[in-house]
C-alpha positions in Angstrom: -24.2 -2.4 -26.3 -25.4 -5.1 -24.2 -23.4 -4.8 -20.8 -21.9 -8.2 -18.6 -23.5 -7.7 -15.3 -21.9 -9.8 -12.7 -24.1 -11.5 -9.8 -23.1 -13.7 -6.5 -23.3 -17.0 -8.8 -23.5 -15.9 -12.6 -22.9 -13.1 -15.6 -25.5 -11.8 -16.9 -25.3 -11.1 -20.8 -28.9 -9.6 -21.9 -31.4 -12.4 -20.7 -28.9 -15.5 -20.9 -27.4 -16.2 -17.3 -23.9 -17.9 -17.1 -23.1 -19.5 -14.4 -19.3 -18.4 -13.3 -16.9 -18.2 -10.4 -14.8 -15.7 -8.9 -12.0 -14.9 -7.0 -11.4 -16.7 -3.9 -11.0 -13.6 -1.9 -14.5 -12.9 -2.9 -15.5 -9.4 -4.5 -13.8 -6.0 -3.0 -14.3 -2.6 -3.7 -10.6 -2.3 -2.5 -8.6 -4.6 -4.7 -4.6 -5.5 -3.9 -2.7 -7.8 -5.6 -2.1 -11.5 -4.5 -5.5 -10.7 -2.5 -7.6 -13.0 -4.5 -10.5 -10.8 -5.3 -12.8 -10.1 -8.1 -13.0 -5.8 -8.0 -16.1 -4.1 -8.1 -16.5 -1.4 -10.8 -16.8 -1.1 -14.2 -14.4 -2.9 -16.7 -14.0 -2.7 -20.2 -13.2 -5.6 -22.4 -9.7 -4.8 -24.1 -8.7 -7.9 -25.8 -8.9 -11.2 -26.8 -6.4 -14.1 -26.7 -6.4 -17.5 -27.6 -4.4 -20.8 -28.1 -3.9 -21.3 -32.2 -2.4 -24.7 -31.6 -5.8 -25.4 -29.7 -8.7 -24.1 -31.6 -9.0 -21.7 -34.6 -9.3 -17.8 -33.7 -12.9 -16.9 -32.2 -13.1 -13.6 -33.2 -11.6 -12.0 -36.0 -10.0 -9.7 -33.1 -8.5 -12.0 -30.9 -4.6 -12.2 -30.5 -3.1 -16.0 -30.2 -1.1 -16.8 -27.1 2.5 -17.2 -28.0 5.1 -19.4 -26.8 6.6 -17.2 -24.9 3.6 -14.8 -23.8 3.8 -13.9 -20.0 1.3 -11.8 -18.3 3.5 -9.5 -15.4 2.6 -10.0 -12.1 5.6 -7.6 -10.1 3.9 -4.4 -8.8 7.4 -3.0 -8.0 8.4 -4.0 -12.2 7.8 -1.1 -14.7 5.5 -4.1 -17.0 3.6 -4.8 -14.1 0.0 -5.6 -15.3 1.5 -5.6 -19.1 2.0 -8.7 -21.5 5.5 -9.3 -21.4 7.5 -12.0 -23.0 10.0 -14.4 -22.2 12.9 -14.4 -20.8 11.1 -12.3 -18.1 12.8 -12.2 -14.8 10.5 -10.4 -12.6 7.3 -12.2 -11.2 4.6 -13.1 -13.9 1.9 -15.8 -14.8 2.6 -17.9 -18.2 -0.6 -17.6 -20.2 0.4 -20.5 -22.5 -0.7 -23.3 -19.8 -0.5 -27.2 -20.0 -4.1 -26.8 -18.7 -6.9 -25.6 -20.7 -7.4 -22.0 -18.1 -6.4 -19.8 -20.6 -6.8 -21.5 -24.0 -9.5 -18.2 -24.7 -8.8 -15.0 -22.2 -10.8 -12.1 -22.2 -9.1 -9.0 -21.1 -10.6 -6.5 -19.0 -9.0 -3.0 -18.4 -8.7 -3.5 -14.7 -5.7 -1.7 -13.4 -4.7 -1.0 -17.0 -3.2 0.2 -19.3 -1.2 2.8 -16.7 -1.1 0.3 -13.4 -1.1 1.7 -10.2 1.7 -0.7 -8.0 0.0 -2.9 -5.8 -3.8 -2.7 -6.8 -3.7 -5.9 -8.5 -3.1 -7.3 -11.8 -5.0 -8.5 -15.0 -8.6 -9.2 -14.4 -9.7 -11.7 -17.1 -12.5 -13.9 -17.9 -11.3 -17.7 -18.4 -12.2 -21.1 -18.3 -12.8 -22.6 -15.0 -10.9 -25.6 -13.4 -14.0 -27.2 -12.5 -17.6 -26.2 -11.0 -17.6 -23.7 -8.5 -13.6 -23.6 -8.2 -12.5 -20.3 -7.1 -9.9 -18.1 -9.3 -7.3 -15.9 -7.9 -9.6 -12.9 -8.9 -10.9 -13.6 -12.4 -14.4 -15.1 -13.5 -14.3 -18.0 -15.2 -16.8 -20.0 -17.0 -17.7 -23.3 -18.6 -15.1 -23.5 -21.7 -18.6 -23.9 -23.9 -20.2 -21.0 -21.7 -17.2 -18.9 -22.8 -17.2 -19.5 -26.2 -21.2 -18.5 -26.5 -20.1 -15.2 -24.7 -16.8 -14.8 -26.6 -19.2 -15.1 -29.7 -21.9 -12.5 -29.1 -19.3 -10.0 -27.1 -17.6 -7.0 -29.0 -14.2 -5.1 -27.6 -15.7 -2.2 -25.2 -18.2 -4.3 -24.0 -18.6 -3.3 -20.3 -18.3 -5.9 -17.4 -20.0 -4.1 -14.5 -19.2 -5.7 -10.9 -21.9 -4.2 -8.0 -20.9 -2.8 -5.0 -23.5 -4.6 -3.4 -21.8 -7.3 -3.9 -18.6 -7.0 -1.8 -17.9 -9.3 1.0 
């Protein structure tokens, strides 16, 4: 299995290069949440999601984004780093956006499934706002850059983040 080796300005998948973004608290091998950094080490991909009202399902594995799918954000909340739903009262990200972000999400098992409080939440690969945009920690993409990768990418596959690359 091919592995997703990230560089300073793209993923690597086999010989294609992607170019991608990252977190705008650059990459750290010490990780904490609301930091805004990508982590260094090797992540598995876990999961796919996907908006249904948007596009058909990408991979015959993905999961659609409900309505009222939240992704938990509270360190101190026993879902923290979890998909929750709503109502949800403690902190959390809504992964069904107005904007396009998250219409397909890759899952990575950073700091999952058993989170450790305070070492930062989901690490997924996404769509980027625009060109070199920062996240707050994920890599995003081109939407059709994603889709090529969502295509050719099984679950397992291994995103590997160098130490050599933290700032």
């Amino acid at each position: 299995m091919t592995d997703l080796i990230l560089t300073r300005t793209h993923l690597r998948f086999g010989h294609v290069r992607l170019p991608c973004t990252v977190g705008r608290g650059g990459i750290r091998g010490d990780k904490r949440e609301s930091d805004g950094a990508t982590p260094v080490g090797s992540h598995r991909i876990v999961g796919l999601l996907y908006r249904p009202d948007r596009l058909t399902a990408p991979r015959p594995w993905a999961r659609p984004i409900g309505i009222c799918d939240l992704w938990s954000d509270d360190s101190g909340d026993a879902q923290y780093n979890q998909l929750v739903r709503a109502p949800y009262l403690p902190s959390h990200e809504k992964l069904r956006r107005a904007d396009p972000l998250y219409d397909i999400v890759l899952l990575t098992d950073w700091n999952w499934p058993d989170a450790t409080p305070g070492c930062g939440s989901a690490i997924f690969l996404h769509s980027q706002r625009r060109p070199g945009y920062p996240t707050e920690g994920c890599i995003a993409f081109r939407r059709d850059h994603l889709l090529w990768l969502v295509s050719r990418i099984e679950l397992g596959h291994r995103l590997i983040v160098p130490r050599g690359l933290a700032t």
